[in-house]
C-alpha positions in Angstrom: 103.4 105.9 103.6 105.8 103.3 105.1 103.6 100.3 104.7 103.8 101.0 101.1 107.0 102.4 100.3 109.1 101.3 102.8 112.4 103.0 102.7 112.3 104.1 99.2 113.5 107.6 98.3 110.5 109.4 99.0 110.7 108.2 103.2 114.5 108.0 103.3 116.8 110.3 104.7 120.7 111.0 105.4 123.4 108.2 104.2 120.1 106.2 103.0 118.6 108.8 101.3 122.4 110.3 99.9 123.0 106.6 98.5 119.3 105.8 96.6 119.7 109.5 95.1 123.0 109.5 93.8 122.8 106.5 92.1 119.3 107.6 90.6 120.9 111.0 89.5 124.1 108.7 87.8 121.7 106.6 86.2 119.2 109.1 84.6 121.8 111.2 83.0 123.3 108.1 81.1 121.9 107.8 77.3 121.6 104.4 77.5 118.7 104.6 79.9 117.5 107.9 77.9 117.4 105.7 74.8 115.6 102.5 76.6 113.0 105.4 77.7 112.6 106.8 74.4 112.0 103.5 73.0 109.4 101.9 75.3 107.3 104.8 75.0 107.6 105.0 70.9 106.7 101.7 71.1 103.5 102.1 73.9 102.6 104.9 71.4 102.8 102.9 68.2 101.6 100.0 69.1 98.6 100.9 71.6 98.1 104.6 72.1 97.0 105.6 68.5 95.4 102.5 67.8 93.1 102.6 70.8 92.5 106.8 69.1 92.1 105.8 65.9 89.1 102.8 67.2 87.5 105.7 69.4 87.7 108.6 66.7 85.9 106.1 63.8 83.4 104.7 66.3 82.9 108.3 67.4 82.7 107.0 71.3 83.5 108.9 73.9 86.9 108.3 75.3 87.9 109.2 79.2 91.5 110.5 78.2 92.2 110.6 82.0 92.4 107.0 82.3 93.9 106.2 78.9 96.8 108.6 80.1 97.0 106.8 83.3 97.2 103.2 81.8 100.0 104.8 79.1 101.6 106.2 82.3 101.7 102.9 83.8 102.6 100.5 81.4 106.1 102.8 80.5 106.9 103.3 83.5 106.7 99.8 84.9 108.7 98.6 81.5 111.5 101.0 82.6 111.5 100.4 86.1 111.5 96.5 85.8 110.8 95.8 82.4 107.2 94.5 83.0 104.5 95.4 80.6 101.5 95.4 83.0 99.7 96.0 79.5 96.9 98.3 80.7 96.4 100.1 77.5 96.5 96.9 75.6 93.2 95.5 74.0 91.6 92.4 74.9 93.4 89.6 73.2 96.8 91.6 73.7 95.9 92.5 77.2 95.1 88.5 78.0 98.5 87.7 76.2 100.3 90.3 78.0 99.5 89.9 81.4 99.7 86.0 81.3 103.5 86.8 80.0 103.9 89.1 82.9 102.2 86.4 85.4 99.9 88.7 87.3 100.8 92.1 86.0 97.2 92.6 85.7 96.3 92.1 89.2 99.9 93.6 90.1 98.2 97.0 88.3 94.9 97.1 90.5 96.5 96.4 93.9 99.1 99.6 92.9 95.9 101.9 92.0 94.4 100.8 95.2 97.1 100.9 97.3 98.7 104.2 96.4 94.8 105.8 96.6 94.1 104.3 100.3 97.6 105.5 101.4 96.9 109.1 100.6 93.4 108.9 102.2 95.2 108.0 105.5 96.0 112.3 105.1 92.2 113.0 104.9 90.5 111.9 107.7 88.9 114.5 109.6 90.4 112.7 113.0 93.8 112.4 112.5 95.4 108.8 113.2 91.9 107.0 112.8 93.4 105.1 110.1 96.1 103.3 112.7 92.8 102.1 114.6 91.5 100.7 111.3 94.7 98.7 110.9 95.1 97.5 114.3 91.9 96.4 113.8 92.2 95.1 110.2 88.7 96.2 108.8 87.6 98.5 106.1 90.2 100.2 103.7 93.1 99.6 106.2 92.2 95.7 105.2 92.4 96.3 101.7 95.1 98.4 102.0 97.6 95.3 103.4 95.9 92.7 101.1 96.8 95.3 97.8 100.0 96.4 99.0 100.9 92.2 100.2 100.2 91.5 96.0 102.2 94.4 94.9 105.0 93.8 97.0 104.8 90.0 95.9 104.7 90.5 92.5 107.7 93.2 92.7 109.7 90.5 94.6 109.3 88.0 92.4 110.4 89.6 89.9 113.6 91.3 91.4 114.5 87.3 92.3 114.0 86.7 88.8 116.3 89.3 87.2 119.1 88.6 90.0 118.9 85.2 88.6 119.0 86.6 84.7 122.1 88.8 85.7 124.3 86.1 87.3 123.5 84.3 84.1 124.3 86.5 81.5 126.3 90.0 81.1 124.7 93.2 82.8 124.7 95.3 79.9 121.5 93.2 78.5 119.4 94.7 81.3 118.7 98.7 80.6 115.7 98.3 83.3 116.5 100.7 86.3 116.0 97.7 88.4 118.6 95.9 86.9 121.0 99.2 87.4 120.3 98.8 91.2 120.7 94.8 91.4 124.6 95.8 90.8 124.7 98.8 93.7 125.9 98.1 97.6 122.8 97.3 99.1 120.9 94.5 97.1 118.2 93.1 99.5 115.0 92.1 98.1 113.4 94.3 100.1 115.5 97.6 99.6 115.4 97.1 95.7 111.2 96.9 95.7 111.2 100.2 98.1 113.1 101.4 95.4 111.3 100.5 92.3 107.7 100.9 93.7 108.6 104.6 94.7 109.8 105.1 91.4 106.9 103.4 89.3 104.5 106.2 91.9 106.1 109.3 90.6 106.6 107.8 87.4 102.9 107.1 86.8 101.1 109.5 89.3 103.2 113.2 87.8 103.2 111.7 84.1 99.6 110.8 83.4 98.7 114.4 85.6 101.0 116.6 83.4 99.3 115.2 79.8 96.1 115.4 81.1 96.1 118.6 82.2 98.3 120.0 78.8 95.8 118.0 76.3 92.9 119.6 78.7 94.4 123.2 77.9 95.0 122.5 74.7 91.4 122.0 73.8 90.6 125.5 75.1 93.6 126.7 72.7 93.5 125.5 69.1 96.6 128.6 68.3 98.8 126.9 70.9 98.2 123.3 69.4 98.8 124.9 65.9 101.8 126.2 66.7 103.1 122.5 68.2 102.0 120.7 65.2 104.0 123.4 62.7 107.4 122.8 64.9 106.3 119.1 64.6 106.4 119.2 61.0 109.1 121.6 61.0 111.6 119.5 63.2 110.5 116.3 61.1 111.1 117.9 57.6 114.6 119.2 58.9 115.7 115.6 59.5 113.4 113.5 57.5 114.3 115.3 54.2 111.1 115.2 52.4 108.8 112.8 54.5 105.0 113.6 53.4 103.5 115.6 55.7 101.0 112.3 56.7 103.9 110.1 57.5 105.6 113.0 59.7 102.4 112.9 61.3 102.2 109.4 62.1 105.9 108.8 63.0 106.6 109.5 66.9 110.0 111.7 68.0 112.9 110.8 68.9 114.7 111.9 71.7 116.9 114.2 69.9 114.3 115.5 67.9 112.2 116.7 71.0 115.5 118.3 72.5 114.7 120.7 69.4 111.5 121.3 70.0 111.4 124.3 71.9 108.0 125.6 71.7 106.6 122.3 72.7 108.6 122.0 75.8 107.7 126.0 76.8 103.8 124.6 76.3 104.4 121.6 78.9 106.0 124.1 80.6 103.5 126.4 81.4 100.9 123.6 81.9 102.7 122.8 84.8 102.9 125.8 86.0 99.2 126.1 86.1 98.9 122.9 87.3 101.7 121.2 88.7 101.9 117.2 89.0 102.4 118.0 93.0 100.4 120.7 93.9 101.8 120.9 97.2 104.4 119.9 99.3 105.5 118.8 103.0 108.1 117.9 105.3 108.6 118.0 108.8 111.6 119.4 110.8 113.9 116.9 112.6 115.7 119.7 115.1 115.1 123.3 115.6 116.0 126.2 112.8 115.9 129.7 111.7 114.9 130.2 107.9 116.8 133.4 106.0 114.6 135.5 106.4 114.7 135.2 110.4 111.3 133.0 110.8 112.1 130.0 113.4 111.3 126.6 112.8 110.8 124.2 115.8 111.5 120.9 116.1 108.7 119.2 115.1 106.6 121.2 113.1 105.6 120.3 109.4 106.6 122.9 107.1 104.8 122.8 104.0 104.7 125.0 100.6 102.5 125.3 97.8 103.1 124.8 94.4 99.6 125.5 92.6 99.3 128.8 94.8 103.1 129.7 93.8 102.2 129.8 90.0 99.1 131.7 90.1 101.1 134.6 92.4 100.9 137.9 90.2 104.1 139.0 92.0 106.0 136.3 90.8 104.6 136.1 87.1 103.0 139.5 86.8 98.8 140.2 86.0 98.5 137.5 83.6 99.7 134.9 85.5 95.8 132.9 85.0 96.7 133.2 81.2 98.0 129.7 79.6 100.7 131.6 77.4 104.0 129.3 76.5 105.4 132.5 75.3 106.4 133.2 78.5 109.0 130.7 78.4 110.9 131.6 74.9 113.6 134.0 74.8 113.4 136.4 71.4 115.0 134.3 69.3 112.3 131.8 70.8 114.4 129.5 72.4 113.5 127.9 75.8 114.4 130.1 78.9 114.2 127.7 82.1 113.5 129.4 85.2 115.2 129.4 89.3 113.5 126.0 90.2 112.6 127.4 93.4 110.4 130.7 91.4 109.0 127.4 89.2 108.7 124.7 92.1 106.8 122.2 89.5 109.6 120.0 90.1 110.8 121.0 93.3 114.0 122.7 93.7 117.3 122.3 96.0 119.2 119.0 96.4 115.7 117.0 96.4 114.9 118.4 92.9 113.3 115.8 90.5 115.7 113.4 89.2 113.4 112.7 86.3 112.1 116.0 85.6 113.0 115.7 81.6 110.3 112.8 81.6 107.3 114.5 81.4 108.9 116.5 77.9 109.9 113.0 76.8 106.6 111.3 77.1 
């Protein structure tokens, strides 16, 4: 994954690693960058999402919700991690406008799809390292691989160059971007702050578009679950709209505050991704020999892996119904939300790597 991510969070380690994670953590648990969330996904929801519904639901076409999550995924995450709206979701006329305004953010989003899905191939081939042949060679998908990660690593550069340039001219505080958070850290290179922000737009828009479309896919099997969101919908909305019709609570998206309330809501994303978890599985390798607690060694050298789809479907770890889709599981008797050890619910991961933006999915 180097040739893609470089030394972004997800292929650093020690002091590098340390440094790109602390300042992540720091910068996720400030409200200004939970309020710029909140926003660019009320408006990607207002302005696009239930629009492009509404057209499909009065033509009566069949719409691949799939790919409409992943192009709602995308453009959010790309407006909060450098203020860029790619606009994938957009329609035609605002689409053209868009991407012109974002000067390539079009082709910027097909070199990312491509790049990010040849890079996990590299894992699949039956003969393991056939891929570093392929790129010594420079034909087939290794090709497109360095021609769709040279655009997105140009496009990401240009535009870092461009907000350094903003920043010097103008006061910090207008930027609530993540890239803009990390322009004012230690190490400012061009080439660190992209390895940065292109690891962070792949977990951003791979886990996020994943986790709806699995929860909407449940959903449809469970029409008492999806009852029971909209009531605390229009429960939490009439507690602090004071009267709002029960069409205009509808139509109104949450605030940030108001989904903090919503308890039953986040015990149903909950146990979606239990079921199916945005990484199903997980793997590392070990840098120096070791001994695990329970006495099992660990040689240098091997790749330790776990399995996060397996762990939620365990009967010993969530009893005989643990194939039922039942958010109940998650609400205490007073039916507030009652999180779990991260490492029994390993959606998330767990230990000092855990998911810095693990309240997203809740929040989108």
């Amino acid at each position: 994954l180097h040739d893609f991510l470089g030394r972004g969070i997800f292929n650093s380690d020690g002091d590098q690693w340390r440094a790109q994670r602390k300042t992540a953590s720091f910068e996720f648990n400030t409200r200004s960058l939970r309020t710029f969330v909140v926003h660019n996904v009320q408006r990607e929801i207002r302005s696009r999402l239930l629009p492009l519904l509404r057209r499909a639901a009065a033509s009566g076409a069949v719409l691949d919700l799939q790919d409409v999550l992943e192009r709602f995924a995308f453009d959010n995450v790309c407006r909060v991690a450098f203020n860029v709206d790619p606009a994938c979701l957009a329609d035609d006329d605002e689409g053209k406008t868009a991407a012109a305004a974002a000067k390539g953010g079009s082709g910027f989003a097909a070199a990312f799809r491509d790049a990010t899905s040849i890079s996990a191939a590299r894992f699949r081939y039956a003969v393991p390292g056939i891929w570093r042949v392929k790129k010594l060679l420079g034909v087939g998908s290794e090709r497109r691989l360095r021609e769709s990660i040279s655009t997105v690593h140009g496009f990401a550069t240009g535009i870092i160059r461009s907000r350094k340039k903003e920043i010097k001219e103008s006061s910090p505080s207008h930027h609530q971007d993540l890239l803009s958070r990390f322009v004012a850290g230690e190490d400012s290179s061009d080439e660190f702050l992209r390895d940065i922000v292109i690891s962070f737009v792949l977990a951003g828009r791979e886990t996020t578009s994943s986790a709806l479309t699995w929860f909407f896919w449940l959903l449809s099997f469970r029409p008492d679950v999806e009852r029971k969101i909209l009531e605390e919908i229009r429960t939490v909305r009439g507690n602090r709209g004071g009267g709002r019709g029960e069409e205009e609570t509808e139509e109104e998206t949450l605030g940030f505050e108001e989904l903090r309330e919503m308890q039953y809501l986040h015990a149903a994303i909950t146990e979606s991704m239990r079921l199916y978890p945005p990484v199903p599985a997980n793997m590392t390798w070990c840098r120096k020999d070791d001994v695990l607690p329970d006495g099992t060694l660990v040689g240098k050298g091997w790749f330790v892996s776990y399995n996060a789809y397996a762990m939620g479907r365990m009967t010993g770890v969530w009893g005989e119904d643990c194939l039922e889709y039942r958010p109940e599981r998650w609400l205490d008797e007073a039916g507030q939300f009652r999180a779990e050890s991260p490492f029994r619910y390993p959606a998330f991961h767990a230990g000092p790597r855990i998911c810095w933006g693990k309240r997203w999915p809740t929040s989108r």
